[in-house]
C-alpha positions as CSV (number, residue, x, y, z in Angstrom):
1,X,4.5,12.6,21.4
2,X,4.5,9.0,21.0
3,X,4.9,7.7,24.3
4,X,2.7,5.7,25.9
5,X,2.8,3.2,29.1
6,X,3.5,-0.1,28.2
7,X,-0.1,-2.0,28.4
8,X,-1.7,1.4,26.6
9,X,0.7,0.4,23.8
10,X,0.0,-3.2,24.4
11,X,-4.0,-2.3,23.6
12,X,-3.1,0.8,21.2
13,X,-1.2,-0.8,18.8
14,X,-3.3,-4.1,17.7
15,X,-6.2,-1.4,17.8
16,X,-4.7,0.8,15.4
17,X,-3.6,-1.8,13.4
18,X,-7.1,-3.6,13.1
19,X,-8.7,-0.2,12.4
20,X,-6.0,0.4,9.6
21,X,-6.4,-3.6,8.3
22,X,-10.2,-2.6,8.0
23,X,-9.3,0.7,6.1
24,X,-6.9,-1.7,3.6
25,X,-9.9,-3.9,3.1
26,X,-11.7,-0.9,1.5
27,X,-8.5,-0.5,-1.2
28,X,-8.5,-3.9,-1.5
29,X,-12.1,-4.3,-3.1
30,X,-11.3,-2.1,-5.6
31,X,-8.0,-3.4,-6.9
32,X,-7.3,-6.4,-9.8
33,X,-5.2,-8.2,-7.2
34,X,-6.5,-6.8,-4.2
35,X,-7.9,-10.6,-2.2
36,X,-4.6,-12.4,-3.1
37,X,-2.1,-11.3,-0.8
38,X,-4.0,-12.8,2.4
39,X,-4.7,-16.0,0.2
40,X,-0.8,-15.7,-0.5
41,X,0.0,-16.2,2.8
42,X,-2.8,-18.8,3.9
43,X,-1.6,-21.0,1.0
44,X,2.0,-20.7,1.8
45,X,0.7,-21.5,5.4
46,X,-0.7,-24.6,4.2
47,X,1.4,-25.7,1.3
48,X,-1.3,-25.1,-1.0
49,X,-2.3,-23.3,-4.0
50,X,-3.2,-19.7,-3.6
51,X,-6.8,-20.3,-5.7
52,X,-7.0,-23.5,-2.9
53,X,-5.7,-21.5,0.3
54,X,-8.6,-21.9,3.2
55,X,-10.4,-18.3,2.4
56,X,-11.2,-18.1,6.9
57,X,-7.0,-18.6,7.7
58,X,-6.8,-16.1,4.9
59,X,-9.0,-14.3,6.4
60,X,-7.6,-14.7,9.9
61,X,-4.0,-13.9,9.1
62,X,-4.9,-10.9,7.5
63,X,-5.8,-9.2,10.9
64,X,-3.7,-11.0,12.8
65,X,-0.9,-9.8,10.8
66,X,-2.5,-6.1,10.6
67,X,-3.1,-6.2,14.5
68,X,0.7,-7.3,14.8
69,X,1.9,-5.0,12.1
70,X,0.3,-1.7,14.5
71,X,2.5,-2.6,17.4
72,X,5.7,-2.7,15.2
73,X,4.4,0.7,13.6
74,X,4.6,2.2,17.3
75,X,7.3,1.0,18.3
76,X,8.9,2.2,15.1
77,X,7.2,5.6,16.0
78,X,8.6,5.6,19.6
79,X,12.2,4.8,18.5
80,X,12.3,7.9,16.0
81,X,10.8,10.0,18.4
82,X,13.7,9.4,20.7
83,X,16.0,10.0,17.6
84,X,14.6,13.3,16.8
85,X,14.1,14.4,19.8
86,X,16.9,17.0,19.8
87,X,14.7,19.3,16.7
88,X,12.2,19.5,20.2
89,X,8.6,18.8,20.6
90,X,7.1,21.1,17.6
91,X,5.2,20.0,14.0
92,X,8.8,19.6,12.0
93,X,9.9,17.1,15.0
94,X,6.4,15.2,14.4
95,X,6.2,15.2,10.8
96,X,10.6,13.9,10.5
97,X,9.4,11.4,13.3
98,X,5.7,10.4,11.4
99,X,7.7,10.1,8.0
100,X,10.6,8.0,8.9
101,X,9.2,5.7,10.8
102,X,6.4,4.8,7.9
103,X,9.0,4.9,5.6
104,X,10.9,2.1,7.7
105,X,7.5,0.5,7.8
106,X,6.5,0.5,4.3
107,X,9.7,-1.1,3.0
108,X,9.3,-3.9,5.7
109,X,5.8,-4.4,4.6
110,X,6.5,-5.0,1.0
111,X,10.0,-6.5,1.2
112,X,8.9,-8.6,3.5
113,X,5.7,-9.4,1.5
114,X,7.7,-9.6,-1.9
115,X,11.0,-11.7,-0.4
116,X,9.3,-14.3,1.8
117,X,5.7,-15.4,1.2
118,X,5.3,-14.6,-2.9
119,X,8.3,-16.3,-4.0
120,X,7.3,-19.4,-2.3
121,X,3.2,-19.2,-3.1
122,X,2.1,-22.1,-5.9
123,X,-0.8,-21.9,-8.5
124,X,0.7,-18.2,-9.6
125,X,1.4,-17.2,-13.0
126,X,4.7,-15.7,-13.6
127,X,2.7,-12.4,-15.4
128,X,0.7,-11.7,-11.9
129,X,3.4,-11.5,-9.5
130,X,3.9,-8.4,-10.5
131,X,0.5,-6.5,-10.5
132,X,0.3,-8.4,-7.1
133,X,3.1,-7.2,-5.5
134,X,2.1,-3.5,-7.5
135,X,-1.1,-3.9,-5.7
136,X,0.1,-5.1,-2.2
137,X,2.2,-1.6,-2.0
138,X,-0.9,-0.1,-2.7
139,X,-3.0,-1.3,0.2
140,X,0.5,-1.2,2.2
141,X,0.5,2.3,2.0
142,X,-3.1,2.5,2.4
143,X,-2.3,0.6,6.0
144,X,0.8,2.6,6.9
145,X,-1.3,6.2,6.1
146,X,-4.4,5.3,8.0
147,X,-2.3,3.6,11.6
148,X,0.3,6.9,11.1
149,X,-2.8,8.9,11.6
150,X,-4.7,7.3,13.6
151,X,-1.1,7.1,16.3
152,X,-0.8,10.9,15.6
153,X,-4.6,11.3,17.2
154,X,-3.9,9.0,20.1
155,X,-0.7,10.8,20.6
156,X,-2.3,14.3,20.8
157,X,-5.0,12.6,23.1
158,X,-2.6,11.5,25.3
């Protein structure tokens, strides 16, 4: 279900990703914490504070990121499909394939989101960090939802 030739997945996967990034931007607006994570990262980027971080390389690695974040989502998608290839080609193959490979990709979104760039962002109150990182599995999920689907239509296309 999920293969694809290597340029399609080249071209597929930042797609999806940017398409799901855009769909994240939509959560984002409506949650407390919902702009910081990209400011997170653009201030750890340039050793300033998050309330200082340059709002366009916030802006920037926020889809770069997103785009980046779809191939790794695919290729997460092929590598289960392999694995659960022996329960065949049907819905219950799909649907053990869709969910383990977001799962995998959710926990790598916010581990990697709660271990490597928050810790070391300045300018953050202690008594944020946690609605931030509450709302950053929000939107993560949001992201991993919206590509999942969107790979499961291309896949059926295809």
């Amino acid at each position: 279900m999920f293969e694809f030739s290597l340029v399609a997945g080249l071209l597929l996967g930042p797609a999806v990703g940017f398409a799901a990034t855009l769909a994240m931007d939509v959560v984002m607006t409506q949650l407390p914490e919902g702009e910081t994570p990209p400011r997170v990262a653009a201030g750890v980027l340039t050793d300033t504070p998050v309330a200082s971080a340059p709002e366009r390389l916030a802006t920037v690695v926020h889809y770069v990121a997103g785009a980046g974040s779809g191939l790794l989502l695919l290729w997460l998608l092929a590598a289960f499909d392999s694995v659960t290839g022996a329960l065949g080609e049907g819905a219950v193959a799909t649907a053990v394939t869709v969910g383990l490979a977001g799962s995998v990709m959710l926990v790598l979104m916010i581990g990697f989101f709660a271990i490597v760039p928050l810790p070391r962002a300045r300018g953050l109150r202690r008594q944020r960090l946690s609605r931030i990182r509450t709302d950053w599995s929000i939107m993560a999920t949001t992201y991993v939802i919206v590509a999942s689907t969107l790979f499961l239509a291309a896949g059926a296309i295809v």
